[in-house]
Backbone as JSON Lines, residues from 0, in Angstrom:
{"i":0,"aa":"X","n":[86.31,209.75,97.84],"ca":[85.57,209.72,99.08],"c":[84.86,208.38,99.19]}
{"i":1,"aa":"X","n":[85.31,207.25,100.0],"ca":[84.19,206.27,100.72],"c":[83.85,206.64,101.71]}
{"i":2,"aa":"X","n":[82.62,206.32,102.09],"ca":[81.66,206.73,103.2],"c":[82.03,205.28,104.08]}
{"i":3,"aa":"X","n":[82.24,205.53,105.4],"ca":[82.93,204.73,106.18],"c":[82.2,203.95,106.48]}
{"i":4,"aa":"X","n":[80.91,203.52,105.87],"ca":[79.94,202.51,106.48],"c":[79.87,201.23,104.77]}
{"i":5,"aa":"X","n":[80.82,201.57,103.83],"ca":[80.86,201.29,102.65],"c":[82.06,199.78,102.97]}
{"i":6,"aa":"X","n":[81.84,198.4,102.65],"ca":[82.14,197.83,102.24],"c":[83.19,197.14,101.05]}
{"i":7,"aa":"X","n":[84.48,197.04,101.11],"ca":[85.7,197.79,99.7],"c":[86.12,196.22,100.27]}
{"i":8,"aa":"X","n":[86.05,195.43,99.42],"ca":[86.64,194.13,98.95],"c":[88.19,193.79,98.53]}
{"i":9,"aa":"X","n":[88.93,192.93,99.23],"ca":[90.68,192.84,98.81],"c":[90.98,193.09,97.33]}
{"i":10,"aa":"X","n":[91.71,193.64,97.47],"ca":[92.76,193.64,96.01],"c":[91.64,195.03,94.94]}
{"i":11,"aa":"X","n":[91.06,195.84,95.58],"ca":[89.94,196.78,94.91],"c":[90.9,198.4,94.38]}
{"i":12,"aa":"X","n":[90.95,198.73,93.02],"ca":[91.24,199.38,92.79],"c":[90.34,200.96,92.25]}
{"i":13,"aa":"X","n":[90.59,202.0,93.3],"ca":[89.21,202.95,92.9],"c":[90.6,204.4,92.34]}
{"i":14,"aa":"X","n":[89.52,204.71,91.18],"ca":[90.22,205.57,90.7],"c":[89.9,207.4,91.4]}
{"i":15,"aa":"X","n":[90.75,208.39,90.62],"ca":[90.47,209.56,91.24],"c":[89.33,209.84,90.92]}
{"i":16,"aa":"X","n":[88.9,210.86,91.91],"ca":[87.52,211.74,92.54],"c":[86.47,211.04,92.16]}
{"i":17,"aa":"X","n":[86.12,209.31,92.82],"ca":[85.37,208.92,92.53],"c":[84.78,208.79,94.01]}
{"i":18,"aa":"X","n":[83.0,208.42,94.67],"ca":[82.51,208.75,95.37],"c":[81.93,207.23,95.5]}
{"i":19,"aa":"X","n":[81.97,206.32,96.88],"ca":[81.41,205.76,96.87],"c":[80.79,205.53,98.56]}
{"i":20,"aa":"X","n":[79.17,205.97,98.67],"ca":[78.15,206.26,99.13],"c":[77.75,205.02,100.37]}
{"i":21,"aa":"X","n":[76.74,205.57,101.34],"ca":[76.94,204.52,102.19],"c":[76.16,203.21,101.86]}
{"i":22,"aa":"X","n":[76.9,201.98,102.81],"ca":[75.91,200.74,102.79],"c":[76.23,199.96,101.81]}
{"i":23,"aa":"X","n":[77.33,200.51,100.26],"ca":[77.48,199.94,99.35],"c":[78.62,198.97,99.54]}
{"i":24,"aa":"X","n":[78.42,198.05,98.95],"ca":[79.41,196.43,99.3],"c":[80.2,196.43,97.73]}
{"i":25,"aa":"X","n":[81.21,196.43,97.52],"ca":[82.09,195.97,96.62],"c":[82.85,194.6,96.89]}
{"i":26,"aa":"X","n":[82.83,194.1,95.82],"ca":[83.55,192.94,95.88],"c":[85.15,192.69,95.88]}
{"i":27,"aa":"X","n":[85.82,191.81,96.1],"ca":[86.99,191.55,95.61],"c":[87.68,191.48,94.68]}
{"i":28,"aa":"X","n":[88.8,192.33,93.84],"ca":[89.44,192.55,92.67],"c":[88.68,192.99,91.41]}
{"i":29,"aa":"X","n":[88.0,194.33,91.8],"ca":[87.44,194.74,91.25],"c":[87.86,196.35,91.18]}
{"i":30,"aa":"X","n":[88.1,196.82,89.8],"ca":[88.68,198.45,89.06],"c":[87.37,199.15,89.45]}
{"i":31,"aa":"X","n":[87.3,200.21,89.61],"ca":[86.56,201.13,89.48],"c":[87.24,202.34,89.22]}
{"i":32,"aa":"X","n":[86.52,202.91,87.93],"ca":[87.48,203.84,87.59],"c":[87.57,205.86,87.88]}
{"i":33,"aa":"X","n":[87.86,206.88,87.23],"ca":[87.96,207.81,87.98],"c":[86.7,208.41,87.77]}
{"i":34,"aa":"X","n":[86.37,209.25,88.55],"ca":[85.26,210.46,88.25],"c":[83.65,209.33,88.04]}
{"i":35,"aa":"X","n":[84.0,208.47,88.82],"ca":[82.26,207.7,89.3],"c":[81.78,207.74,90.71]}
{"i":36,"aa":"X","n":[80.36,207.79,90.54],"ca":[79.94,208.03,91.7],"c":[79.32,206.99,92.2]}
{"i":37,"aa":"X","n":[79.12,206.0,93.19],"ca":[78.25,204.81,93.52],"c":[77.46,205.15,94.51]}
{"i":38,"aa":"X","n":[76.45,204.77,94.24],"ca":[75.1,205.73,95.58],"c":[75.42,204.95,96.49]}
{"i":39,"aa":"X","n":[73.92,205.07,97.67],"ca":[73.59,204.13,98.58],"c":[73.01,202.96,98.77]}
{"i":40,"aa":"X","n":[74.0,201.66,98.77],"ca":[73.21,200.36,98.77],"c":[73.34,199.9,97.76]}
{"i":41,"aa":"X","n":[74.29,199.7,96.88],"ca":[74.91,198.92,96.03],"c":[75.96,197.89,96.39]}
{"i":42,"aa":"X","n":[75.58,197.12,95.6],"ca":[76.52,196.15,95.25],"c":[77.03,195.68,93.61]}
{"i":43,"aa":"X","n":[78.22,195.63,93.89],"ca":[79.3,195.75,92.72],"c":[80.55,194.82,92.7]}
{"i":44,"aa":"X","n":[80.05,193.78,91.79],"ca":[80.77,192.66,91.23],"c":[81.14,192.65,89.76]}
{"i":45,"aa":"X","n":[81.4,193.59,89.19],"ca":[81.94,193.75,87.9],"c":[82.48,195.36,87.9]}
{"i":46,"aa":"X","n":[83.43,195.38,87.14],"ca":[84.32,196.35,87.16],"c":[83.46,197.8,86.5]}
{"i":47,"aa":"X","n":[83.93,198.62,87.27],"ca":[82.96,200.21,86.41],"c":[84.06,200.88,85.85]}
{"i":48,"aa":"X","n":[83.98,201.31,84.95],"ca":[84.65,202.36,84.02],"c":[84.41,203.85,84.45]}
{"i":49,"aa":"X","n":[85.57,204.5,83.88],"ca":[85.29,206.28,84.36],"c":[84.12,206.26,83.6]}
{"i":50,"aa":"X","n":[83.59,207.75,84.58],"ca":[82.57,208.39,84.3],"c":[81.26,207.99,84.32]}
{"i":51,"aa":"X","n":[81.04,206.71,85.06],"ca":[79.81,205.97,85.89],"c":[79.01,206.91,86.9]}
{"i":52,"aa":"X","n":[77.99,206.73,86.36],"ca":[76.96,206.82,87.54],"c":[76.15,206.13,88.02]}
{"i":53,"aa":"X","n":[76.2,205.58,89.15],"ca":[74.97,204.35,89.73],"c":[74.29,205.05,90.94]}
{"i":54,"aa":"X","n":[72.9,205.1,90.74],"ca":[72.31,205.72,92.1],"c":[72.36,204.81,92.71]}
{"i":55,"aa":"X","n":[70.92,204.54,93.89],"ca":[70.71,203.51,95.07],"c":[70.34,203.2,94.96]}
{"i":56,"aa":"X","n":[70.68,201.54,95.65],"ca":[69.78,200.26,95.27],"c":[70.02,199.7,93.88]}
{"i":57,"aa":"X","n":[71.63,199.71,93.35],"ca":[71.68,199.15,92.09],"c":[72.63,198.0,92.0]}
{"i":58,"aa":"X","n":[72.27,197.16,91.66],"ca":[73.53,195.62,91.89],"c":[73.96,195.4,90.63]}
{"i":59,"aa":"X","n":[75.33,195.56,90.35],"ca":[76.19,195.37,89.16],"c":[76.87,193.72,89.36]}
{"i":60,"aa":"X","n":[76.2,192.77,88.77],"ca":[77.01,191.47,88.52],"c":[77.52,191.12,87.71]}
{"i":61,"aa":"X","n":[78.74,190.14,88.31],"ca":[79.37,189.33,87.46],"c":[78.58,189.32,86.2]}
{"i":62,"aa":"X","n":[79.0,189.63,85.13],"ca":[78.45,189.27,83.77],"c":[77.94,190.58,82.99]}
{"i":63,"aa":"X","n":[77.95,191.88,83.59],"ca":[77.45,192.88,83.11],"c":[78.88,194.02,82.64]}
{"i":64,"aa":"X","n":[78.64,194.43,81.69],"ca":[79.89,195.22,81.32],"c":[79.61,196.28,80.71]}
{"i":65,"aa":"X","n":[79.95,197.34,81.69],"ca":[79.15,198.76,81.71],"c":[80.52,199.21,80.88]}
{"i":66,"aa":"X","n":[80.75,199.97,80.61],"ca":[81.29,201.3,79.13],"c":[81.58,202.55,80.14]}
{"i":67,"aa":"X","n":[82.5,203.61,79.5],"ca":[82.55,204.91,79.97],"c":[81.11,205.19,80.1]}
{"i":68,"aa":"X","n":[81.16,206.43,81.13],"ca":[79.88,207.08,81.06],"c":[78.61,206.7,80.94]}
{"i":69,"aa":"X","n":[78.2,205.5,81.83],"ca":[76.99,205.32,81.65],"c":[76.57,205.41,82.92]}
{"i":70,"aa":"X","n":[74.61,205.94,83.2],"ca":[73.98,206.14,84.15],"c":[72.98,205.01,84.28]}
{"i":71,"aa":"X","n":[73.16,204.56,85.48],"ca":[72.39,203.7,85.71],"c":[71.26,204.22,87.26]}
{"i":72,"aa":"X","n":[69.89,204.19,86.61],"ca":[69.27,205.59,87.52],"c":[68.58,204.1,88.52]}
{"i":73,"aa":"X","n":[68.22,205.17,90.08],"ca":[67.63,204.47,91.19],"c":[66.58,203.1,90.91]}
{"i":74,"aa":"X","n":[67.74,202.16,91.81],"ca":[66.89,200.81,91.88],"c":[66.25,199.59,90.27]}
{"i":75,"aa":"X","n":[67.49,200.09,89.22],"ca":[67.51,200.03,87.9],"c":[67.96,198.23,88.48]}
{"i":76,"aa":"X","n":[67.73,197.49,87.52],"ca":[67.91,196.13,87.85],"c":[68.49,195.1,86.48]}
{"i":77,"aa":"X","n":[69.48,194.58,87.03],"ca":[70.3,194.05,86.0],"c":[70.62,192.55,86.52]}
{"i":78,"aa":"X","n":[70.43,191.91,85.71],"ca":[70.2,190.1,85.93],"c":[71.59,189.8,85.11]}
{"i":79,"aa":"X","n":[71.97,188.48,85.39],"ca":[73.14,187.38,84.75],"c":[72.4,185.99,84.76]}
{"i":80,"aa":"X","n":[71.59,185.85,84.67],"ca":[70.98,184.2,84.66],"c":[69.46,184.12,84.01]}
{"i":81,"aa":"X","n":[69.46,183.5,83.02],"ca":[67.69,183.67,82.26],"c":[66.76,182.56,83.15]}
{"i":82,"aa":"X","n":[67.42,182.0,83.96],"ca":[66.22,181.09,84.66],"c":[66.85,180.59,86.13]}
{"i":83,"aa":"X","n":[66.88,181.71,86.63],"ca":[67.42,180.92,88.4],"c":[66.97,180.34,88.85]}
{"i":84,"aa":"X","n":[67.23,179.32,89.91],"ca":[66.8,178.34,91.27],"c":[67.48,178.55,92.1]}
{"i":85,"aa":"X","n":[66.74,178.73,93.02],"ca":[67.92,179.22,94.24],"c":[68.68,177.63,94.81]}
{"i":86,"aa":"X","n":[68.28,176.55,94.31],"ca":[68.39,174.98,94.45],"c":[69.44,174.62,93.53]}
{"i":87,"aa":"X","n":[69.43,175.41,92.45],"ca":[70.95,175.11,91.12],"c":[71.79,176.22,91.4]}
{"i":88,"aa":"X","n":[73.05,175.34,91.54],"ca":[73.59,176.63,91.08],"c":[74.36,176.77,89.31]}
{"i":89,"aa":"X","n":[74.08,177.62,88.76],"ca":[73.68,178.16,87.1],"c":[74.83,179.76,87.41]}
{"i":90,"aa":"X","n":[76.13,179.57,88.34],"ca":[77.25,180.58,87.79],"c":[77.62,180.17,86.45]}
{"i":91,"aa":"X","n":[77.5,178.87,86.02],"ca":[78.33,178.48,84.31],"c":[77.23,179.01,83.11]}
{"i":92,"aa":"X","n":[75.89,179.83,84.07],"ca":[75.08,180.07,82.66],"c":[75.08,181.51,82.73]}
{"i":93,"aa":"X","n":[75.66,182.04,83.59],"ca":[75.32,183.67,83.33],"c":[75.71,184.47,81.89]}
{"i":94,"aa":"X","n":[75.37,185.07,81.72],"ca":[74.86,185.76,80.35],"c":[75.27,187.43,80.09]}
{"i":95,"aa":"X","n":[76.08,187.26,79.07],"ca":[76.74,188.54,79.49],"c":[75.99,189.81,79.25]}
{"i":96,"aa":"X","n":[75.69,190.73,79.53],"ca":[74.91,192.19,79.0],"c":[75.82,193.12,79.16]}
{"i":97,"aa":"X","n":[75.67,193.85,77.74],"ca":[77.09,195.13,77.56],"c":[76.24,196.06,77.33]}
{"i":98,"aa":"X","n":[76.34,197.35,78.55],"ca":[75.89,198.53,78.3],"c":[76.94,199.35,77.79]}
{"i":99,"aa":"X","n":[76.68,200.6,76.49],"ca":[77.45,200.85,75.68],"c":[77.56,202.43,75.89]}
{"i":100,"aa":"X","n":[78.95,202.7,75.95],"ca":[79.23,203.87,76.22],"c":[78.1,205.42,76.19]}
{"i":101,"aa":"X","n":[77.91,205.88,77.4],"ca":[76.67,206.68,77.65],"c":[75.3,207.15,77.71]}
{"i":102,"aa":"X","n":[75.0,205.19,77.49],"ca":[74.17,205.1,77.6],"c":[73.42,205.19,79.15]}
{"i":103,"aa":"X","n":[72.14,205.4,79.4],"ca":[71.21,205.7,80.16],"c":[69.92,204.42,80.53]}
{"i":104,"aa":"X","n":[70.09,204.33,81.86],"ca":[69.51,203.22,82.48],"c":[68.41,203.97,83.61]}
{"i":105,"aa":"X","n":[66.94,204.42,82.85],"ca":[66.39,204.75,83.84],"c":[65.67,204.15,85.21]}
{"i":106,"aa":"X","n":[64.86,204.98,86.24],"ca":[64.69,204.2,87.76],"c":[64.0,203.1,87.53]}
{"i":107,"aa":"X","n":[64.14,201.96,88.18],"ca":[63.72,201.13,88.2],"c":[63.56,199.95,86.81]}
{"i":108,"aa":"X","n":[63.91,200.58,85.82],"ca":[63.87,199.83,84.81],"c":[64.7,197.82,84.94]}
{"i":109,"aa":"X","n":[64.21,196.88,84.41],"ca":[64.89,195.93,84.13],"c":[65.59,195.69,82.92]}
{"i":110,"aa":"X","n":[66.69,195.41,82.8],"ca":[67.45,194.65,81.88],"c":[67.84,192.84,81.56]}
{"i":111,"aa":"X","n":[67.11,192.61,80.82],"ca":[67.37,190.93,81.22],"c":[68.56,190.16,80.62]}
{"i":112,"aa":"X","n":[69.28,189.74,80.97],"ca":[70.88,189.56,80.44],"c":[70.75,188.89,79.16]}
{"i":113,"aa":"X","n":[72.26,189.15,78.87],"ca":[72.25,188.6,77.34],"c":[71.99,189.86,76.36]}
{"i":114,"aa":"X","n":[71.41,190.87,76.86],"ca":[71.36,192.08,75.65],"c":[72.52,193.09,75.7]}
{"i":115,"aa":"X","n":[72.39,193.27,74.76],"ca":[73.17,195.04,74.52],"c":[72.79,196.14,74.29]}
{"i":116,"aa":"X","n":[72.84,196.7,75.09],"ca":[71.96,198.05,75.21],"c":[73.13,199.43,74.55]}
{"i":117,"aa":"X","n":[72.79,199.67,73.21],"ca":[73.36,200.65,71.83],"c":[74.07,201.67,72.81]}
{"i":118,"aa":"X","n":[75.37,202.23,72.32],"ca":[76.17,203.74,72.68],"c":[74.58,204.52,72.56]}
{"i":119,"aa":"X","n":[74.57,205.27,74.04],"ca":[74.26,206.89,73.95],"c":[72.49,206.31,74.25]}
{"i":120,"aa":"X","n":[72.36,205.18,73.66],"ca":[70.67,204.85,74.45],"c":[70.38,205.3,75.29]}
{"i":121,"aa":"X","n":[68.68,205.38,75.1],"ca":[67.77,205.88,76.39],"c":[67.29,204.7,76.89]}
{"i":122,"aa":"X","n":[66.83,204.09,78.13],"ca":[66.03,203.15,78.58],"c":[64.97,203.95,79.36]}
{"i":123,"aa":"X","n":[63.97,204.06,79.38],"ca":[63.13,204.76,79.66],"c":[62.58,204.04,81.42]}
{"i":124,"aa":"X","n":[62.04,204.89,82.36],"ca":[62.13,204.81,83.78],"c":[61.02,203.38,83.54]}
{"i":125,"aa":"X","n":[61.22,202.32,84.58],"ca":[60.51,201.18,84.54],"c":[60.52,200.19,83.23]}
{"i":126,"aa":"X","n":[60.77,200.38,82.64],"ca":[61.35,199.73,81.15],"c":[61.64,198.48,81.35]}
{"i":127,"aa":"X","n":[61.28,197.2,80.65],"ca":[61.84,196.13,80.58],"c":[62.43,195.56,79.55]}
{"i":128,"aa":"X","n":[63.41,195.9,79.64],"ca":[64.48,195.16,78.29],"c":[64.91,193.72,78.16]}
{"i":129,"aa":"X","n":[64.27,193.11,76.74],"ca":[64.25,191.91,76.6],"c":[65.15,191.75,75.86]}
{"i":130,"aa":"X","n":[65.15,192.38,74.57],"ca":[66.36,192.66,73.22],"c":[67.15,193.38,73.45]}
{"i":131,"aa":"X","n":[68.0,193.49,72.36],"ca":[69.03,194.17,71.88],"c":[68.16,195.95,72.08]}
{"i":132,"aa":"X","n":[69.41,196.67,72.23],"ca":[68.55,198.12,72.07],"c":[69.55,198.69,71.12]}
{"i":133,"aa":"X","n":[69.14,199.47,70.1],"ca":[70.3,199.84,68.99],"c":[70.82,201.32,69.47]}
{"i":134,"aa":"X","n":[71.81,201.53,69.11],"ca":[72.32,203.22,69.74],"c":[71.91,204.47,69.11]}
{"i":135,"aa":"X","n":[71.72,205.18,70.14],"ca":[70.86,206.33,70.25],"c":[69.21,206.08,70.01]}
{"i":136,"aa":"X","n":[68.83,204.85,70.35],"ca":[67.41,205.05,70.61],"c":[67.25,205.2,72.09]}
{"i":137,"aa":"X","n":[65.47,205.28,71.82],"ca":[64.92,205.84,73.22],"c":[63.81,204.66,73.21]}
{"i":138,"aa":"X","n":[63.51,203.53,74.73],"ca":[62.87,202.49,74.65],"c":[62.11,202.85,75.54]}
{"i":139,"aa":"X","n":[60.88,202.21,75.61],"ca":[59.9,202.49,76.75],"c":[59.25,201.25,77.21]}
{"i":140,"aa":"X","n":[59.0,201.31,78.29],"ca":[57.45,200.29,78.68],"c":[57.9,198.5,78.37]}
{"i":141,"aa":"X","n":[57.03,197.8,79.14],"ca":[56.92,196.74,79.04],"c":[56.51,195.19,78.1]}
{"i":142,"aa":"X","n":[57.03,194.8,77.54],"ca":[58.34,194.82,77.1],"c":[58.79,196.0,76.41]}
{"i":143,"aa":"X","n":[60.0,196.72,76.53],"ca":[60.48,198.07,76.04],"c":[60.49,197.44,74.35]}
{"i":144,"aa":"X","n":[60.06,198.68,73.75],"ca":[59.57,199.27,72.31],"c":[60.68,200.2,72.32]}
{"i":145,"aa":"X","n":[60.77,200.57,70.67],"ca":[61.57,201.9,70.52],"c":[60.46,202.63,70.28]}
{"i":146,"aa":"X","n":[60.69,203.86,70.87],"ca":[59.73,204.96,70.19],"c":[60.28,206.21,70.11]}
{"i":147,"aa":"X","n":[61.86,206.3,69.71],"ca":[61.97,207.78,69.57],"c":[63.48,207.5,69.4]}
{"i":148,"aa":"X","n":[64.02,208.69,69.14],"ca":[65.66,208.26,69.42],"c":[66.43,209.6,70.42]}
{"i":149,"aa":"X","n":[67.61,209.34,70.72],"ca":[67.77,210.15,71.62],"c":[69.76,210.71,71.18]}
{"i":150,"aa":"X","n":[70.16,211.8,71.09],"ca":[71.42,212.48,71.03],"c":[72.43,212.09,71.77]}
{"i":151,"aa":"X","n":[73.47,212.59,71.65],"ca":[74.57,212.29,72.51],"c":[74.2,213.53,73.5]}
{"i":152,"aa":"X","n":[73.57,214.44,73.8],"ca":[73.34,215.27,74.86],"c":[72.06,213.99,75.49]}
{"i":153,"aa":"X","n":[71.45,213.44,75.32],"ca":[69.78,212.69,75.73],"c":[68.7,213.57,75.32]}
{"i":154,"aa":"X","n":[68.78,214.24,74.36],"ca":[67.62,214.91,73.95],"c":[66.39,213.63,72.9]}
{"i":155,"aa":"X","n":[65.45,213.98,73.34],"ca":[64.46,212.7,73.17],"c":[63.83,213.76,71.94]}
{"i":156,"aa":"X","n":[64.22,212.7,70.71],"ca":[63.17,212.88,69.35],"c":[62.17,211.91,69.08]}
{"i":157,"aa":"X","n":[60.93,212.0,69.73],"ca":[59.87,210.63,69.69],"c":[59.34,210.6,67.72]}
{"i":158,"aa":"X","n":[59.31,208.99,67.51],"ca":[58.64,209.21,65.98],"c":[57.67,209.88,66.26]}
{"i":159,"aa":"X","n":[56.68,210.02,65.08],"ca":[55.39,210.54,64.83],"c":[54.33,209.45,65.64]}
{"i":160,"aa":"X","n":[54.63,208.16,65.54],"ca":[53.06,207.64,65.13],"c":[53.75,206.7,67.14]}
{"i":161,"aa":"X","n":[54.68,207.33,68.0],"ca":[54.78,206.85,69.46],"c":[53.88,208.0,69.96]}
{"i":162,"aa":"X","n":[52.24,207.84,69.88],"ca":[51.47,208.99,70.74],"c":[51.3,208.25,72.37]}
């Protein structure tokens, strides 16, 4: 299902029962694969893998390389450049960030490129990710900390001493 107000770029390959929502702009020669859903008001310049979820208001760029099954929750924000000018142009510096199979990108959180965010991770809602995040933890807050770890279901085990 595209929603007829959705934006689908030449040469775009979308796989089965995948859903993509209104207002959202896809780019040119770009996979998207089966059983993903793309909300409202995205934009998507790097290829999604089955079993994606992106709510609204989420921009997937060049340089980001999402995994099966990962959620990327409302207005979650993902960068390719550690120091823009809107006066340079810095496409030869973008920076790659690999989110890792089922992992979890909560609302609004930032990701700042160049990291890898661990299989099955939590990013916790508003979160700013500077580092590496290792898999199956659970990160929080500004700059994101680990404070817990989290299952392949997302069940959150916080240490003792994250009060």
């Amino acid at each position: 299902m595209i929603h007829p107000t959705a934006i689908i770029g030449k040469n775009v390959k979308i796989g089965e029962n995948t859903k993509i929502w209104h207002y959202t702009h896809v780019m040119d020669n770009i996979t998207i694969g089966d059983s993903v859903i793309i909300g409202q008001n995205c934009f998507i310049a790097a290829d999604i893998p089955d079993g994606c979820k992106i709510q609204n208001n989420v921009s997937v760029y060049k340089g980001v390389e999402l995994s099966k099954n990962v959620f990327l929750g409302p207005s979650a924000v993902l960068t390719n450049v550690l120091n823009p000018r809107a006066f340079i142009e810095k496409k030869s510096e973008f920076k790659k960030t690999i989110i890792g199979e089922g992992a979890t990108i909560g609302a609004n959180a930032t990701i700042i490129c160049g990291v890898k965010i661990g299989e099955y991770a939590m990013v916790g809602a508003g979160a700013v990710v500077t580092k590496n995040v290792e898999p199956y933890s659970l990160v929080v807050g500004n700059p994101a900390k680990r404070i817990g770890r989290v299952d392949k279901e997302g069940n959150a085990i916080r240490f003792e001493t994250a009060r």
